[in-house]
N, C-alpha and C positions, 0 to 999 in steps of 0.2 A: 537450152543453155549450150553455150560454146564448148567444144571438146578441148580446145586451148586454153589453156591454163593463164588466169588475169595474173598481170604482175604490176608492179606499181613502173610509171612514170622511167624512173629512175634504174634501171636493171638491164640487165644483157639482152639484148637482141636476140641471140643466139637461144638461150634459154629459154626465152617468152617466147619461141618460135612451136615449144615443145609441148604436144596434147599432155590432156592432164594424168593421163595414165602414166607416161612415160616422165614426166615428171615427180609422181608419185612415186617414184622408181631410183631417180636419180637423188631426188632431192634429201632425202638424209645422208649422205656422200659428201656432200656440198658445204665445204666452209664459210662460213663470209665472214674476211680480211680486210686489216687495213694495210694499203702498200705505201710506203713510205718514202717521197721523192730521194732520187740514186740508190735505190733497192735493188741488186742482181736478183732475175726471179729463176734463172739458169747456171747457178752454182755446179759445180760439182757433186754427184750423187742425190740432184734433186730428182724426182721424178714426176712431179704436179704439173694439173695443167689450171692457167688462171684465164678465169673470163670477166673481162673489169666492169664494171659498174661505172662509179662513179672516178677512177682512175684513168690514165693511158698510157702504155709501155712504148716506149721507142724498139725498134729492132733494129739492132747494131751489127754492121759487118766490121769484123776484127781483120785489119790488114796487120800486114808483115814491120808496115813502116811506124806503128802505132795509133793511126789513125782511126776514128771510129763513125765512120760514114750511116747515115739513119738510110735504111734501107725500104721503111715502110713506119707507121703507126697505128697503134692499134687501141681501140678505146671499147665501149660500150656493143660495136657492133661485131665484137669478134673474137678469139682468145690467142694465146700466146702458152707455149710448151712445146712439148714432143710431137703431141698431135695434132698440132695448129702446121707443124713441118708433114705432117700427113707421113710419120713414120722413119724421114729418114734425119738421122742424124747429123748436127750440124754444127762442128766444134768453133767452125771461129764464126759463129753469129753469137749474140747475148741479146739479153729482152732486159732494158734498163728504164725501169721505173720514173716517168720523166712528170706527170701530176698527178699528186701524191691525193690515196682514195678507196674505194672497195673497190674489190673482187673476191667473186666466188670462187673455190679454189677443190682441185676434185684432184683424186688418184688418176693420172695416164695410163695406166692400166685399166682401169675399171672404165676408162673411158673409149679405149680401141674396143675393149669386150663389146658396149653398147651399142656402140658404131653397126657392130655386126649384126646386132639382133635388129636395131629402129632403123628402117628405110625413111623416117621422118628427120633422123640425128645426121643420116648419111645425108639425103639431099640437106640441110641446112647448113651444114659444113662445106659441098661441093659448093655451095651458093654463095657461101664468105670466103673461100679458095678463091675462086672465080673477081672478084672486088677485091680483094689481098693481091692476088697477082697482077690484077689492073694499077693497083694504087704503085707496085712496084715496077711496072713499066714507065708508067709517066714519071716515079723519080728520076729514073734514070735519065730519058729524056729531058727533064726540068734541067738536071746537072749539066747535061751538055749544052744546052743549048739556050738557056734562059742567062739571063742577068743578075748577080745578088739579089736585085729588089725584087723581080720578078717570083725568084726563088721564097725569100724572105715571105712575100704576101702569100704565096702556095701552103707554105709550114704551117701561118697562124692562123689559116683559114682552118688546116686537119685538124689543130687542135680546139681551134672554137669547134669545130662539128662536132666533136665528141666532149665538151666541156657543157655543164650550167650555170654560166657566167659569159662575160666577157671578158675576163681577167686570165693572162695565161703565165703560171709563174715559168717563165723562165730567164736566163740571163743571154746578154749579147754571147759570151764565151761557150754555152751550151747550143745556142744556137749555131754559130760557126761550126762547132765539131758537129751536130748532126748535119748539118750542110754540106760540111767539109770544104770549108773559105775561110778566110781570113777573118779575124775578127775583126779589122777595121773597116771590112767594108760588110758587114752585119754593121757596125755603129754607125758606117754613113749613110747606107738605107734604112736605118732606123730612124736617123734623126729627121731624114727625108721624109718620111711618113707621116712623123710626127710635126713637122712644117705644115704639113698640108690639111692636120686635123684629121688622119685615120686614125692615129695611134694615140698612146700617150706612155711615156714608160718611168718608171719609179722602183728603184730597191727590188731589182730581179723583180719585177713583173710586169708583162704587156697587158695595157688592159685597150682593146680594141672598141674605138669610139665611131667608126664607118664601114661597118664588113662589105656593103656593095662598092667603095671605094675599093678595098681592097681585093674584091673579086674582078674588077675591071683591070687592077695593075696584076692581077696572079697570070695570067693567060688560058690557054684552052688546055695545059695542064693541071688545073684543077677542074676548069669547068668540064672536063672532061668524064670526070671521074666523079663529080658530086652526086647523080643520082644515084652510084653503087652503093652508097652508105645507107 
């Protein structure tokens, strides 16, 4: 029998990653949560760390001007807290609840403790650092240098990879702000898409009818980055 511990379909990456002893370890710790779309999961005087399921957190850089630029996404493959920042603190990021879903939810303390002890918790961590900071390079790059649409097909590609569906609630308005563009031109490459039969969109939600159409219009910023996940 496998020393790793079976999880269903549906569950963290991160988690299923863990032999069964060390899960045996963690896993009464461990809440399972419903996160509920526009949820702050970095209020003030929180101190958990969540590793989503069947959810995905957007990671929000807080400027000065009030904009809130999506810095990275996080779903099933990875977690979001203290120790998802690997310790250093991070006052104007927020982790805003963007598909509303489970996560497991554990003390960030009891989670650096463990880190120390499982050379299995520490690589698996380094392993989704590593894919986080990728995924967060090629935002950057996509912003500068791609086209709304371009842009637009990259986002709903992140969120189908970590969704069970083809459906992605969100609206033209939330998509702009995590893009940080304009909302009319999220509505004109939407409806562009939707001309051409990738998309289709209804009442705050994408439900995507061509994902290899839409991997051909994302460019080598996403194809870039898809086997990290």
């Amino acid at each position: 029998m496998s020393d790793t511990i079976f999880h269903p379909a549906r569950t963290n990456l991160v988690l299923a990653g863990l032999p069964r002893l060390e899960w045996d370890r963690l896993q009464p710790h461990l809440a399972l949560v419903e996160l509920e779309h526009g949820t702050i999961l970095n209020e003030t005087g929180t101190s958990y760390i969540y590793f989503p399921t069947t959810a995905s957190v957007s990671w929000l850089y807080l400027m000065e001007d009030g904009d809130t630029p999506e810095i990275a996404v996080v779903g099933r493959e990875g977690l979001v807290g203290k120790s998802a920042n690997f310790g250093v603190y991070a006052p104007t990021t927020q982790y805003l609840v963007q598909t509303p879903g489970l996560a497991y939810r554990l003390d960030a303390a009891l989670l650096d403790r463990e880190m120390e002890n499982s050379n299995t918790l520490y690589r698996l961590m380094m392993n989704y650092a590593q894919a986080l900071f990728q995924q967060m390079a090629l935002t950057i790059v996509s912003s500068r240098s791609q086209p709304v649409e371009e842009q637009l097909c990259r986002r709903l590609l992140l969120s189908l990879d970590r969704a069970d569906c083809n459906t992605i609630p969100m609206t033209h308005e939330s998509l702009a702000n995590v893009l940080n563009v304009r909302r009319e031109g999220i509505s004109k490459a939407a409806g562009h898409l939707q001309q051409e039969g990738l998309i289709t969109y209804r009442r705050g939600q994408i439900t995507v009818i061509d994902r290899e159409g839409l991997e051909e219009r994302a460019g080598e910023c996403y194809a870039s980055q898809y086997g990290a996940l």
